[in-house]
N, C-alpha and C positions, 0 to 999 in steps of 0.2 A: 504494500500500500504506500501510496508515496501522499505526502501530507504536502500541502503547499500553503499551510499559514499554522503559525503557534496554536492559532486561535480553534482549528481543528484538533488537534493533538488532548488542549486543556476539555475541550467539550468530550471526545471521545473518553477519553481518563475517568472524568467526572462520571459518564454514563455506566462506563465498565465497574467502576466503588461502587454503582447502584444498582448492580447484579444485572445490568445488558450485556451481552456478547456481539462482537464485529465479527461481521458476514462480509464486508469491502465495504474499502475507504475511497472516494472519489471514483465513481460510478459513473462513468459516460455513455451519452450517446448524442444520436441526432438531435434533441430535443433539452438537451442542457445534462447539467451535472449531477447527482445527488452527494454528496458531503461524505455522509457517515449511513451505513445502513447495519443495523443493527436487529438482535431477537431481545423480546422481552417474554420469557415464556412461551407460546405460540403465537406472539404477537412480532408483525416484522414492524421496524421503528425505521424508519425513514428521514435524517435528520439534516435539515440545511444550517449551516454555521455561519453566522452574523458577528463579527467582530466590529465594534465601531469605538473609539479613543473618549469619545461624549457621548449620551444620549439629551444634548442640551438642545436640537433640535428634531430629534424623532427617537424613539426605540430600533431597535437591530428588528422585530420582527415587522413596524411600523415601512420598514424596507422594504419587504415583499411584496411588489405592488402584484395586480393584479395579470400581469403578464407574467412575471416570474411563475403566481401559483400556478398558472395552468402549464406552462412547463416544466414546473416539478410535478405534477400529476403526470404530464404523459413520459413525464421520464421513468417515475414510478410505473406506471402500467408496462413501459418495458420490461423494465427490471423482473415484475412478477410474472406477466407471459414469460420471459428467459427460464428465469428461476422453473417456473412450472415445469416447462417440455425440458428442460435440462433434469433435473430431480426429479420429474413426477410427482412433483408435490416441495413444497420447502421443509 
């Protein structure tokens, strides 16, 4: 997995202290990136990483505009089609 900001590294850390498990770290495709992709139990965790220095004029998630989310959903819908026909299941 190749990490391309601190700010990945600290959020992934963090999730793993709170009993997630990394499945792949910076997940690409035609339709953007996903971050961190992680299991919480039978739950896949899908995580985009927001570093920002101030939240003096938005929050890091106040970022994800509406174009971002829907390309992290259809980045996600790859991801789980893949996953699927690859494992038969996650």
């Amino acid at each position: 997995m190749t990490e391309r900001h601190w700010s990945e590294t600290v959020a992934r850390n963090r999730l793993k202290q709170q009993g997630l498990r990394l499945l792949e770290g910076n997940y690409n495709t035609c339709f953007g990136e996903i971050d961190l992709i992680m299991t919480d139990g039978d739950n896949v965790v899908l995580v985009e990483v927001r570093q920002r220095t101030s939240s003096w004029f938005e929050t890091p998630a106040e970022t994800v505009n509406k174009q971002k989310r829907q390309r992290l959903q259809k980045a996600a819908a790859h991801y789980l089609q893949r996953s699927y026909w690859d494992n038969g299941a996650l």
